[in-house]
C-alpha positions in Angstrom: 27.3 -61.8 -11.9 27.0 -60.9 -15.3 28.8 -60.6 -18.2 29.8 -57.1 -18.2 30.4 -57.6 -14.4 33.1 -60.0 -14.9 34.5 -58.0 -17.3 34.6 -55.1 -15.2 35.7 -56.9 -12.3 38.7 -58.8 -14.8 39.6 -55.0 -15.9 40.0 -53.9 -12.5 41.8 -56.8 -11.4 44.4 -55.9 -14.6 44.8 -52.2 -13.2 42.5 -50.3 -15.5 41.5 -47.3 -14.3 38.6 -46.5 -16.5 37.0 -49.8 -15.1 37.7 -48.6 -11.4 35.9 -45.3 -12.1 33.1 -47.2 -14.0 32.4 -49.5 -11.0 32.7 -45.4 -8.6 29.8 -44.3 -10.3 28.1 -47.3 -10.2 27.9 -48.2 -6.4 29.0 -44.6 -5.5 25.3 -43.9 -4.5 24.5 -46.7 -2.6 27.6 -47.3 -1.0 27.7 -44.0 0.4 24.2 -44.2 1.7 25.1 -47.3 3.2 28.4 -46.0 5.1 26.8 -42.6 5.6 23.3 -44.5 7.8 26.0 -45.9 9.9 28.2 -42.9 10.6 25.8 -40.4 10.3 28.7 -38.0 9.5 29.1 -36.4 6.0 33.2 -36.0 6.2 33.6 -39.7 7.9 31.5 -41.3 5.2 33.9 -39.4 2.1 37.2 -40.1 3.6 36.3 -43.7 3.8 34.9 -43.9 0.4 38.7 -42.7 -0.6 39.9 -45.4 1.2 37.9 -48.2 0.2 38.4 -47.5 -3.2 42.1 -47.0 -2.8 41.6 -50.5 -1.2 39.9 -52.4 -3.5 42.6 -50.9 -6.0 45.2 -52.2 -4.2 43.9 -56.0 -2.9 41.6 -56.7 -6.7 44.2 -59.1 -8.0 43.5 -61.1 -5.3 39.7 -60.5 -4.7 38.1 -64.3 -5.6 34.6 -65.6 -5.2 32.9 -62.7 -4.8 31.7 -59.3 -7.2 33.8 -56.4 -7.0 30.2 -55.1 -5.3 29.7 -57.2 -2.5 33.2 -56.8 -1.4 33.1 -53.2 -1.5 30.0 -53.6 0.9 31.7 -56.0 2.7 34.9 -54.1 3.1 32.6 -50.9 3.7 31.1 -52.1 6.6 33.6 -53.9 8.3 35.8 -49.9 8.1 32.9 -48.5 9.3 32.6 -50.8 12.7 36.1 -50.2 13.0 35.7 -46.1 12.7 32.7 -46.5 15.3 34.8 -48.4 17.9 37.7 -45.8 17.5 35.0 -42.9 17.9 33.6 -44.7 20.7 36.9 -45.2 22.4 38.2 -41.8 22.0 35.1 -40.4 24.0 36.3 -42.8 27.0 
């Protein structure tokens, strides 16, 4: 991680929101790329970038080891499983 990723990361972990909304633009395309191959559906994929970010906002104090990124993508994948095997199950 670089530099101005640990600062980033260190401003998000002290509540700044200008840091949170720096790191939105900068994974915002990917992530939602990534969430959206998986769901293949356009309000799915939004509501759970909302919630991820209102996530990460609420657990960064505590986020160690790892970039602001990768837990994003970490946390991003493991809501989507989740949001597939509630989709699944309501068709049952």
């Amino acid at each position: 991680m670089s530099l101005d990723n640990n600062q980033l990361c260190n401003r998000i972990k002290e509540k700044d929101p200008d840091a949170l909304e720096e790191l939105y633009a900068d994974t915002e395309p990917a992530l939602y790329a990534f969430i959206y191959r998986m769901t293949k559906n356009k309000q799915d994929t939004e509501e759970m970038m909302k919630k991820l970010f209102q996530r990460l906002w609420r657990e960064a104090p505590g986020i160690q080891d790892q970039t602001m990124r990768q837990w994003l993508f970490t946390h991003a994948r493991l809501m989507t499983f989740k949001r597939l095997k509630q989709r699944v199950s309501a068709v049952s």
